[in-house]
N, C-alpha and C positions, 0 to 999 in steps of 0.2 A: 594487451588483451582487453577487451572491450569487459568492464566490469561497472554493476551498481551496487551501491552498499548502503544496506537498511539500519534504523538506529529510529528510538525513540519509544519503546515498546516497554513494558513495566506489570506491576499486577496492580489492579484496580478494582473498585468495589464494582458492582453494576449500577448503570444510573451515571458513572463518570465517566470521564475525556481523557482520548492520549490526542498526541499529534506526530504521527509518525513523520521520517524524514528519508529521501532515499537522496544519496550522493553519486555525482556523476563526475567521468573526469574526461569522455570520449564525445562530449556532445550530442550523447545519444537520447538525451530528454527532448530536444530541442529538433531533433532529426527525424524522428517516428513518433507516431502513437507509441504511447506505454500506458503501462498500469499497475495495478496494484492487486498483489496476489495472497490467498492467505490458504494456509493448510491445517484444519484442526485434527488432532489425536486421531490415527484411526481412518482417516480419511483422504482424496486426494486432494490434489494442489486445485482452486478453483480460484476465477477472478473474479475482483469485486468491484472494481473503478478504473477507469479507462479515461484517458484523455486526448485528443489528436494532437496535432502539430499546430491545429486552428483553434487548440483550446476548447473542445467542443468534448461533453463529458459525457458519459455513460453509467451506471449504477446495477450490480447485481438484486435483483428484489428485495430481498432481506436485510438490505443495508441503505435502500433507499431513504432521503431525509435524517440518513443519522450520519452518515459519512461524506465528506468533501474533500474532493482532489481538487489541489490545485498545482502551478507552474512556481516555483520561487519558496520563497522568500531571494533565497540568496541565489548568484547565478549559476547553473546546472544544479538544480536540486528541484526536489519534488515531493510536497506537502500530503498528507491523510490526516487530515480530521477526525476522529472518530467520536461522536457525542455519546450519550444516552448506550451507553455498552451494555451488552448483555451477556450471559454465560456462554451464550451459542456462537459469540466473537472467539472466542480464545482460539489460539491458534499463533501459527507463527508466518509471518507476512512480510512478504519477498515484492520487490518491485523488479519491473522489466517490458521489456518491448510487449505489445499488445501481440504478435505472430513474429514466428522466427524467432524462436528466445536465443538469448545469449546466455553464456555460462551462469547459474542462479548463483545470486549472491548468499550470505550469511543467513540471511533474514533477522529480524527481530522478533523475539516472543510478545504476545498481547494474553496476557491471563485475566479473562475476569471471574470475581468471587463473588457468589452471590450471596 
């Protein structure tokens, strides 16, 4: 079964950096847009970062210039950046195809403490 699995997520003060990580084992980074999903307390599941197959990025408003998607490090994986954190990040952030989700992974928690 087609699955991604998130990791990298932590509590942080605000003003700091995680760098999230989603792992792949089905080629599906590499096969579709995907992105990057986060859901804080309370609220629903919204995206924040999006990247094609062309590598061509996207960005939710609120997280523009502080977050970077990228392709890699390692092969079928997929990088979040998150600089300059705020309160309003916390949440927990799931990666996956951009439409037509596939079964949501784990997710990892991002808490930050202001």
């Amino acid at each position: 079964q087609e699955r991604l699995v998130e990791s990298g997520g932590g509590s942080v003060q605000a003003g700091g950096s995680l760098r999230l990580s989603c792992a792949d084992s089905e080629d599906i980074l590499y096969k579709y847009c995907v992105g990057w999903f986060r859901q804080a307390p309370g609220k629903e599941r919204e995206g924040v970062a999006f990247i094609t197959t062309f590598g061509y990025t996207t960005y939710e408003d609120s997280v523009k210039g502080r977050f970077t998607i990228s392709k890699g490090p390692a092969k079928n994986t997929m990088t979040l950046q998150i600089d300059n954190l705020k309160p309003e990040d916390t949440g927990v952030y799931y990666c996956n195809r951009c439409e037509d989700y596939i079964p949501w992974g784990p997710g990892t928690q991002v808490t930050v403490i202001s």
